[in-house]
Each structure stands twice: as structure tokens, then as C-alpha cells.
VOSEPA-598916 format. One record per residue: x, y, z of N, C-alpha, C in turn; residue in one letter. Coordinates in steps of 0.02 Angstrom, whole numbers, padded with zeros to 5 digits, always signed. Each point is the difference from the previous one (the first is absolute). Example, Ala and Ser with C-alpha at 12.3 -4.5 7.8 and 13.67 -1.06 7.14 Angstrom:
2
+00660-00284+00390-00045+00059+00000+00045+00060+00000A-00018+00053-00036+00042+00059+00003-00039+00055+00037S
This chain:
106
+05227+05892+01920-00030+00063+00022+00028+00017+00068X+00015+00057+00010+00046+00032+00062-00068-00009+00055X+00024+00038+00063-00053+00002+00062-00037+00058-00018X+00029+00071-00033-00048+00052+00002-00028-00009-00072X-00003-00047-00018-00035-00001-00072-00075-00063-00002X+00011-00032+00059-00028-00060+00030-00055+00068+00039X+00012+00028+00040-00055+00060+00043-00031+00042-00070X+00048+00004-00057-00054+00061-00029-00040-00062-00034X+00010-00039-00009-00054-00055-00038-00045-00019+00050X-00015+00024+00074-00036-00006+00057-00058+00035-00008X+00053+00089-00005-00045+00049-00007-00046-00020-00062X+00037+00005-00040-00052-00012-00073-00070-00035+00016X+00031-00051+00014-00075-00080+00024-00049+00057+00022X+00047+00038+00058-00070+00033+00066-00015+00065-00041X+00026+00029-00017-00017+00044-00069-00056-00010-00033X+00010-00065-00049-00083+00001-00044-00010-00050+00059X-00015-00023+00036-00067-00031+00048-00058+00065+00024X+00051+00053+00011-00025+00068+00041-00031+00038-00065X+00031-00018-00045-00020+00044-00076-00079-00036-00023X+00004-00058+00005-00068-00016-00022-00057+00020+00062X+00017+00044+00046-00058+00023+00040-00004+00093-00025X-00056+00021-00006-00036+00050-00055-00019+00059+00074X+00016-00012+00069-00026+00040+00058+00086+00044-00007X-00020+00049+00048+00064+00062-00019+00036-00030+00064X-00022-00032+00038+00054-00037+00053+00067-00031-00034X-00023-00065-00039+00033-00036-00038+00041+00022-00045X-00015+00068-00025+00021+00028-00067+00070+00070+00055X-00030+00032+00066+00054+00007+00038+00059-00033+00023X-00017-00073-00008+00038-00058-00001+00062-00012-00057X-00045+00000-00044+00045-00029-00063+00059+00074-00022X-00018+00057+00021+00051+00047-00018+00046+00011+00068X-00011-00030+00052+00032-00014+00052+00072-00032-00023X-00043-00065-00015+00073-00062-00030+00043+00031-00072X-00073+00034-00031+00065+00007-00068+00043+00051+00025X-00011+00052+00046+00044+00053+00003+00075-00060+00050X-00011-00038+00049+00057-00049+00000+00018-00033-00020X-00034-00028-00069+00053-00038-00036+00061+00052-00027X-00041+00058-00034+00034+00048-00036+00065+00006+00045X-00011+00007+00053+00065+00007+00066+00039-00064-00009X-00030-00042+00008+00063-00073+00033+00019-00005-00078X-00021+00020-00052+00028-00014-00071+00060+00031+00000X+00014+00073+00025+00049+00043+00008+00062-00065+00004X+00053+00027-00027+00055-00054+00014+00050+00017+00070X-00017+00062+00016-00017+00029+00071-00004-00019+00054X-00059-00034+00008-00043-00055+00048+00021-00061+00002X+00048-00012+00078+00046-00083-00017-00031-00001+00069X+00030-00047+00017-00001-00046+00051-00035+00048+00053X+00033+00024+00051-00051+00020+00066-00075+00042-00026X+00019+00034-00045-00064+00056-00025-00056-00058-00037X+00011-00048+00001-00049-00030-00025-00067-00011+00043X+00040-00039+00050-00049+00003+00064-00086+00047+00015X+00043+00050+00023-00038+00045-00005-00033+00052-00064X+00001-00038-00059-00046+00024-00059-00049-00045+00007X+00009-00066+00029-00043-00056+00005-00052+00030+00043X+00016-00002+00050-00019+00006+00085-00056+00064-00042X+00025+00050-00003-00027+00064-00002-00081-00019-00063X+00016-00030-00046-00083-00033-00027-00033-00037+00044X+00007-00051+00042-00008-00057+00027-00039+00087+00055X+00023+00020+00031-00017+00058+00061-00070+00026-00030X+00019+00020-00059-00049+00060-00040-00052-00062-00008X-00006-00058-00031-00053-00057-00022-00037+00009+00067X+00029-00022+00072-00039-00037+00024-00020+00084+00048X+00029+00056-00014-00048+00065+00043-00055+00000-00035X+00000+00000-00075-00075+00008-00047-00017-00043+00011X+00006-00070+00023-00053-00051+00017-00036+00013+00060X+00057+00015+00049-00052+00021+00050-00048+00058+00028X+00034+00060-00060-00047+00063-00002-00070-00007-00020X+00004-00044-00066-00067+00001-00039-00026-00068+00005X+00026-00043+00053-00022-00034+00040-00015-00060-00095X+00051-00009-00008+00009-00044-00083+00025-00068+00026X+00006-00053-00049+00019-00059+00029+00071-00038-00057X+00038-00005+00014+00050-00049-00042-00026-00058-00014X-00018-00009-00084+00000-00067-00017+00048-00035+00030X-00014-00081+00018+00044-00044+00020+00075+00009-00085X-00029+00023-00042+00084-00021-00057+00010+00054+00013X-00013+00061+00006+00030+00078+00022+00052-00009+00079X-00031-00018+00034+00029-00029+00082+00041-00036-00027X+00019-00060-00028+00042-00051-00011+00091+00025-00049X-00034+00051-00043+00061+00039-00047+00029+00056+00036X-00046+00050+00038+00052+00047+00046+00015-00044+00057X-00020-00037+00038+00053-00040+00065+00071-00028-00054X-00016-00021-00053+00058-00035-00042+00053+00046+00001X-00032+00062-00035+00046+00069-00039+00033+00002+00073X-00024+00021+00070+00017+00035+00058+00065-00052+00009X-00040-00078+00004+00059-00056+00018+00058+00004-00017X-00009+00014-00077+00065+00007-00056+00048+00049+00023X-00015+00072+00025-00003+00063+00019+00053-00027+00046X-00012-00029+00072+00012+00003+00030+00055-00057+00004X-00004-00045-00035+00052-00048-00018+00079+00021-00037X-00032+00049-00048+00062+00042-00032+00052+00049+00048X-00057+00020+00043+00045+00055+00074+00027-00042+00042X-00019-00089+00009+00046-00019+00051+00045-00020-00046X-00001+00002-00061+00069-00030-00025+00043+00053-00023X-00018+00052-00013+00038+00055+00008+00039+00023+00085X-00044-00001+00021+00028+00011+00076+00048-00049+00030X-00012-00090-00026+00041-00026+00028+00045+00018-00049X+00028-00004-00070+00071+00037-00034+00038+00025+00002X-00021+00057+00025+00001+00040+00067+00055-00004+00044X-00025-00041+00040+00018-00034+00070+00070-00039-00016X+00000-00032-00086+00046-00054-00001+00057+00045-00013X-00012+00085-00028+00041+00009-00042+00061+00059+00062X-00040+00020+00057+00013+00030+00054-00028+00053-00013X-00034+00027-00053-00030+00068+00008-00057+00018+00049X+00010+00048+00038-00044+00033+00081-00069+00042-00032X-00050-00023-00007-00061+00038-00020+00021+00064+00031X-00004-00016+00067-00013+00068+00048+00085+00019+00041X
């Protein structure tokens, strides 16, 4: 299994964890992630853009937690730090590739 196929099997987990809650928070949640899987599925979405499809749920989860003042199960907390980890593991290895190959981001 590749790295962006390893994150959408992340989302999924945090997907139905968020799916088996019946409040419209949770259910704002779960069409959150499916509308980014639908994205990072794109064959489109490589290496740097991954990052930030991650980041950008992980942002949106924890503003509705703290708007409606909601709490992350400890296995909800444990699968997005994973997904984010993963996220962010794929951009330094893209970035260092990068680096090896001489191409200048900026």
C-alpha cells in the first residue's frame, strides 16, 4: 500500500468513528473527510498537495471542537494525529527528493 493510500485508510477509520455519532457536528465532520478523500483520490494530488488536504480536516475537526465546545474520543485523537503524522511524513519526503534531485521549490 503506497503513503497516500495508507492516509485515505486514516480518513476512512476517522470517517465511520465520526459516522457512528447521530449530532450534526459529527455528521459536518464526516462530509468534511469524504469531500478529501474524494480530493487526495484524484491522481492529481501527489506529494506536496497532500499535506495540506490533511492539515485542512485536522484545522476544520479541532475549530468544531472548540466552537461547540465537543470532545475527541481518545481513538478519534489517536487516528487524525496518525493521518496528520503520515501527512506530514510524505511532505518531508517529498521535499527532501527534492533537495536530492536539485529542484528549487522557490
Amino acid at each position: 500500500m503506497d503513503e497516500k493510500q495508507a492516509i485515505i485508510v486514516k480518513m476512512l477509520e476517522l470517517q465511520h468513528l465520526f459516522g457512528e455519532q447521530t449530532d450534526g457536528t459529527a455528521q459536518m465532520i464526516v462530509l468534511k473527510i469524504k469531500q478529501a478523500i474524494d480530493k487526495l483520490a484524484s491522481k492529481r494530488t501527489q506529494g506536496m498537495n497532500i499535506g495540506p488536504q490533511v492539515r485542512s480536516i485536522g484545522y476544520f475537526i479541532r475549530d468544531e471542537m472548540r466552537e461547540h465546545h465537543y470532545q475527541l474520543t481518545a481513538e478519534q485523537q489517536t487516528v487524525l494525529l496518525d493521518m496528520e503524522g503520515q501527512a506530514l511524513d510524505i511532505e518531508r519526503n517529498f521535499q527532501h527528493g527534492l533537495a536530492l534531485s536539485g529542484i528549487n521549490l522557490f
